[in-house]
ZATIVEX-513495 format. One record per residue (C-alpha): residue in one letter; x, y, z; residue number from 1. Coordinates in steps of 0.2 Angstrom, whole numbers, m for minus. Example, Ala and Ser with C-alpha at 12.3 -4.5 7.8 and 13.67 -1.06 7.14 Angstrom:
residues 2
("A",(62,m22,39),1)
("S",(68,m5,36),2)
//
This chain:
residues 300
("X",(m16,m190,m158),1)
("X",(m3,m178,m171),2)
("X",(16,m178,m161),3)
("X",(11,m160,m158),4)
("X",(m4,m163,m150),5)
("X",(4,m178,m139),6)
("X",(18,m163,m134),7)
("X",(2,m151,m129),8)
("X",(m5,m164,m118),9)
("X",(14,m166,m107),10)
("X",(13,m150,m106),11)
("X",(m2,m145,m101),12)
("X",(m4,m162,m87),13)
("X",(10,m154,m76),14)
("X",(2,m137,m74),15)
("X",(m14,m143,m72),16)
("X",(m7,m152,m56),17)
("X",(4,m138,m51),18)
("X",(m11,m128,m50),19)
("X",(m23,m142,m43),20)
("X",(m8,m142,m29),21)
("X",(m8,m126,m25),22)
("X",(m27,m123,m23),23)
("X",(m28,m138,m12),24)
("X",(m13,m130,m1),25)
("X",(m24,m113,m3),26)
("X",(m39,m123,5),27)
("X",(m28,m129,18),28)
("X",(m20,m111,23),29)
("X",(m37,m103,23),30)
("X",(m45,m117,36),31)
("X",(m30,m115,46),32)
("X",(m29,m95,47),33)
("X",(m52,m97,49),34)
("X",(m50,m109,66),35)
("X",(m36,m98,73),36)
("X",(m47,m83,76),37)
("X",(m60,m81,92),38)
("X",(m78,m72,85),39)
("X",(m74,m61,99),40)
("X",(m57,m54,90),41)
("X",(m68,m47,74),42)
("X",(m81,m42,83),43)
("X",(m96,m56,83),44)
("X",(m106,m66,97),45)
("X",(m99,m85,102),46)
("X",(m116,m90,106),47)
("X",(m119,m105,117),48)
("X",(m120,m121,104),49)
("X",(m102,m118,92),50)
("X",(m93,m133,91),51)
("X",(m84,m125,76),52)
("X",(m65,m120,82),53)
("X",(m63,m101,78),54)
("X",(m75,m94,66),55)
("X",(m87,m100,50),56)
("X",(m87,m101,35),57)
("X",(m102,m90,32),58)
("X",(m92,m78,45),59)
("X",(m79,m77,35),60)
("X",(m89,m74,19),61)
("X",(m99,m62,28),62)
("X",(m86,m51,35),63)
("X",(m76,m54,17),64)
("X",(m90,m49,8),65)
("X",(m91,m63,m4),66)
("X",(m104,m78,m6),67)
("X",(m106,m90,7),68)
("X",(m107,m104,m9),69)
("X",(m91,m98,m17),70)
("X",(m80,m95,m1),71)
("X",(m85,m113,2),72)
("X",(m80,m119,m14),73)
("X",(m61,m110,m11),74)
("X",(m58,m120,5),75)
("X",(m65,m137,m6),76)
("X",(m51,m133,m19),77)
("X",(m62,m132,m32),78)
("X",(m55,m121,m49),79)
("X",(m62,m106,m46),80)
("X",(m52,m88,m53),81)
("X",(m49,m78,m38),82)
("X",(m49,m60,m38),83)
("X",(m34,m47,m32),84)
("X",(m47,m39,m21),85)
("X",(m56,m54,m14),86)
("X",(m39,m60,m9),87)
("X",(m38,m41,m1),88)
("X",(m52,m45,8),89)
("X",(m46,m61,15),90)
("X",(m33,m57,22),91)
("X",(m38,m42,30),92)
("X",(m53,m56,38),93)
("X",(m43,m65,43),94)
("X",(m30,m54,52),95)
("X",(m16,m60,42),96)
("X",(2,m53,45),97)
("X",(13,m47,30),98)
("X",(21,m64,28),99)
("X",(5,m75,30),100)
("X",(m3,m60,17),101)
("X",(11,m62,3),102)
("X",(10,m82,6),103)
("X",(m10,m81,2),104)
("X",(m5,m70,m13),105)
("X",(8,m82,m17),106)
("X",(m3,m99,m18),107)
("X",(m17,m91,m26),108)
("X",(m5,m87,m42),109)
("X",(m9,m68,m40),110)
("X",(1,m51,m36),111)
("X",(m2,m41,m19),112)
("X",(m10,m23,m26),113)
("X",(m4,m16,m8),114)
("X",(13,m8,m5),115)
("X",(21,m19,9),116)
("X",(28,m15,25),117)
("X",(47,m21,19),118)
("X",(52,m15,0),119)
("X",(65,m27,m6),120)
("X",(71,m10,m15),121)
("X",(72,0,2),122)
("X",(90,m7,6),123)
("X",(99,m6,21),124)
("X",(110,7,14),125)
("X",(94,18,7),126)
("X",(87,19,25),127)
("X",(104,25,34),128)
("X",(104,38,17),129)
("X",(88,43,21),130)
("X",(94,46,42),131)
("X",(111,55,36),132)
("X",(99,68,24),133)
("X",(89,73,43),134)
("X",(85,86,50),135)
("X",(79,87,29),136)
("X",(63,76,28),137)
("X",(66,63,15),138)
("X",(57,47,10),139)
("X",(57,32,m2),140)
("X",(43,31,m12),141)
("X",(38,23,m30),142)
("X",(31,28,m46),143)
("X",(12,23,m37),144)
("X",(17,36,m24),145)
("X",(16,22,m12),146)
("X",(30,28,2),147)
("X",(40,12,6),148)
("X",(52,20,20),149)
("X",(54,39,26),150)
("X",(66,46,41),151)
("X",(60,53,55),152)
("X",(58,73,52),153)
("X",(45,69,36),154)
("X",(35,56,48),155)
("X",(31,74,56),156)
("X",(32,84,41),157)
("X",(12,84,35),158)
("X",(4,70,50),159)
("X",(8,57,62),160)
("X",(13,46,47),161)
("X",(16,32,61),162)
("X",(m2,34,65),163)
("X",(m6,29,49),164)
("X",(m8,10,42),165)
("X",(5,5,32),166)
("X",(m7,2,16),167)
("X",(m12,18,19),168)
("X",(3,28,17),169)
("X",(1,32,m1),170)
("X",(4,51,m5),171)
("X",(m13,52,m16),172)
("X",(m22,45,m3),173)
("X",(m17,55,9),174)
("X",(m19,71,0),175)
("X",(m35,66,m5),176)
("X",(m42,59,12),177)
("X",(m34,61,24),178)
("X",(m40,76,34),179)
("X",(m22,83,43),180)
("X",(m11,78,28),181)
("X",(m22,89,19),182)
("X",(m22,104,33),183)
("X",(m3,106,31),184)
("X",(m1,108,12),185)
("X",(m4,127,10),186)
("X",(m9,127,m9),187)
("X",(m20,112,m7),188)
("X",(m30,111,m24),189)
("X",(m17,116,m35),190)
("X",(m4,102,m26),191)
("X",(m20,89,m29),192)
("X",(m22,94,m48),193)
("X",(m3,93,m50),194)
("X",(m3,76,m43),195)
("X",(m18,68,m52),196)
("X",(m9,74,m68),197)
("X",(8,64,m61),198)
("X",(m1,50,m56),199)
("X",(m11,49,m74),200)
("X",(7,50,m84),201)
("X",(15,37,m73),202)
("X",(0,24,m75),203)
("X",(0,24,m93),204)
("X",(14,11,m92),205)
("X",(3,1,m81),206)
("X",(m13,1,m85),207)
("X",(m15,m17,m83),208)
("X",(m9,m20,m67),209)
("X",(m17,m22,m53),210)
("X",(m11,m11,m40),211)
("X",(m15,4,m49),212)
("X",(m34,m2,m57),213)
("X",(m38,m3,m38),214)
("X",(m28,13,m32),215)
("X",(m37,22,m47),216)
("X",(m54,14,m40),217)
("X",(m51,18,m22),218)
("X",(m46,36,m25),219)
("X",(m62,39,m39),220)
("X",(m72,30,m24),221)
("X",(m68,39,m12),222)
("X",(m65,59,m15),223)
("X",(m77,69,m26),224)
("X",(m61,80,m28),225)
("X",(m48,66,m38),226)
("X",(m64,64,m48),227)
("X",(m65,80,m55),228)
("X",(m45,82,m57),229)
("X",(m46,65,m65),230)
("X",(m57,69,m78),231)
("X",(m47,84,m83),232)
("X",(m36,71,m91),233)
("X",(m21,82,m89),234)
("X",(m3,76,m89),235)
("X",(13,85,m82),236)
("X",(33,77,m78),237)
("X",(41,77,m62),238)
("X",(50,90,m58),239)
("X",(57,101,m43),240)
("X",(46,113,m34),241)
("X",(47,127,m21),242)
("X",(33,118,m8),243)
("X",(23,129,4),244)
("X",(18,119,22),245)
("X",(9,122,38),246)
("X",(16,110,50),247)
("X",(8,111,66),248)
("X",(20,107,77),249)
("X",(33,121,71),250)
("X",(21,131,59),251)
("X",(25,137,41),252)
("X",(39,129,31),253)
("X",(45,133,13),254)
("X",(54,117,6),255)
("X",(62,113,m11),256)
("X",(56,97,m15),257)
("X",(68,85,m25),258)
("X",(66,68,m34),259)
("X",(83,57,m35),260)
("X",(78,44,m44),261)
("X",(85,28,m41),262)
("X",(85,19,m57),263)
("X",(85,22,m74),264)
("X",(64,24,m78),265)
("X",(54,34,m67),266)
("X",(50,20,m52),267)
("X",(56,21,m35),268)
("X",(66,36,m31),269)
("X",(71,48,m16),270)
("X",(62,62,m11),271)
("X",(71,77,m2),272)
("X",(63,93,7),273)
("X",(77,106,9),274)
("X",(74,123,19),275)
("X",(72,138,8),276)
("X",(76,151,21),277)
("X",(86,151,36),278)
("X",(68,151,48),279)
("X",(63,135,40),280)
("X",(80,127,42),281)
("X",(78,133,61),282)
("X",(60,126,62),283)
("X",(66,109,55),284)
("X",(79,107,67),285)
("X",(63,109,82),286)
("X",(55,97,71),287)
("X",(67,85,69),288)
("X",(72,86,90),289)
("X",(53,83,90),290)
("X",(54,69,80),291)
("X",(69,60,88),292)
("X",(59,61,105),293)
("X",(45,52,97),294)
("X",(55,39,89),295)
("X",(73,38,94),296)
("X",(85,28,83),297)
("X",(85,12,85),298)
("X",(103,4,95),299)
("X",(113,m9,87),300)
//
């Protein structure tokens, strides 16, 4: 063996037991999280003869939609590549929370494609910006149009946005399925061409990740109408716009709509609603009354 091939070798042992570590911790974590859970909390019969502790392997595989075989081989340790969206999968399964989800991402070596719950970029100072900007509906959101945090009045603005599950609240999504979101935006089409054309200039510095193949996928799956805008294969920047909305708690609203990006590329960055007219500034003040009696702030 060449000193150069001796040098390969060291190298190579270590990650080879890194990795065998990790998967056999993987194993262990996804064991653990199977036995915790009853068959009564996703849905499936006890029956009179399980001896198992929480549910099954094949349970899991079954409501995970994978094989039966190759979720076994996962909880044997066995090196296997495991994909970002059978991970999904899992941990939506086996009702993991947002740490035990990041932990499962962590130990199988791979990156969460979901936005979470708590952004390390939304700062304490970020959400007390975005309280001081109210009665004005403001968020956080990122190039993925993901929104990581928003103040009060916009959790109103176009649906119960608290209503709405945190991997959910994506602004393509929503203005592609979701049924109220798409009610209060006056122009609907052209708002929905405008940002298929966003989204397709922002994800050309990202076409290998992750989080947007599958946001792409879940938005071609799901809505005939992204599908045709997609194809179009138009492009368009950011920019400010006079917006047209139908709240239906205080009716119409014309807002400008601002971006205030926080960095120097076009990633995360503050989205403002100012009223155009004195009626709208009067009808977000009722919104934002409204919005306060819903969810006061929260005391020190």
């Amino acid at each position: 063996m060449t000193t150069t091939d001796q040098s390969s070798a060291s190298v190579t042992r270590p990650r080879q037991a890194v990795s065998a570590v990790r998967r056999r911790e993987l194993a262990a974590f996804l064991r653990s999280r199977r036995e915790r859970i009853s068959p009564e909390q996703v849905g499936l019969v006890r029956g009179r003869r399980r001896r198992t502790p929480g549910l099954r392997r094949e349970e899991v595989a079954q409501l995970s939609a994978v094989g039966v075989t190759w979720y076994t081989w996962l909880e044997q340790a066995r090196d296997i590549q495991v994909s970002v969206q059978v991970l999904d999968a899992l941990a939506r399964a086996l009702l993991l929370d947002p740490t035990e989800r990041a932990h499962l991402f962590r130990l199988a070596g791979a990156t969460d494609p979901t936005p979470a719950t708590v952004c390390p970029s939304v700062t304490p100072a970020l959400r007390a910006l975005l309280e001081r900007i109210e009665p004005f509906p403001a968020c956080l959101q990122n190039s993925r149009y993901d929104i990581l945090a928003h103040n009060r009045t916009y959790g109103l603005l176009l649906c119960d946005l608290e209503a709405v599950p945190p991997e959910d609240r994506n602004c393509m999504i929503l203005s592609y399925t979701h049924a109220e979101w798409q009610s209060s935006i006056v122009h609907l089409e052209e708002a929905q061409r405008l940002m298929a054309a966003r989204f397709r200039t922002a994800m050309a510095g990202h076409l290998a990740e992750p989080a947007w193949k599958m946001l792409l996928k879940r938005l071609r799956d799901q809505s005939p109408a992204f599908r045709e805008a997609w194809e179009r294969h138009e492009v368009v920047a950011h920019r400010g716009k006079r917006k047209e909305f139908h709240n239906r708690h205080v009716g119409r609203l014309f807002l400008d709509h601002t971006d205030l990006w926080l960095g120097p590329e076009n990633g995360p960055r503050l989205v403002t609603y100012a009223p155009a007219d004195d009626d709208t500034r009067r009808r977000l003040d009722a919104l934002h009354a409204l919005a306060l009696e819903r969810r006061p702030v929260a005391q020190e």
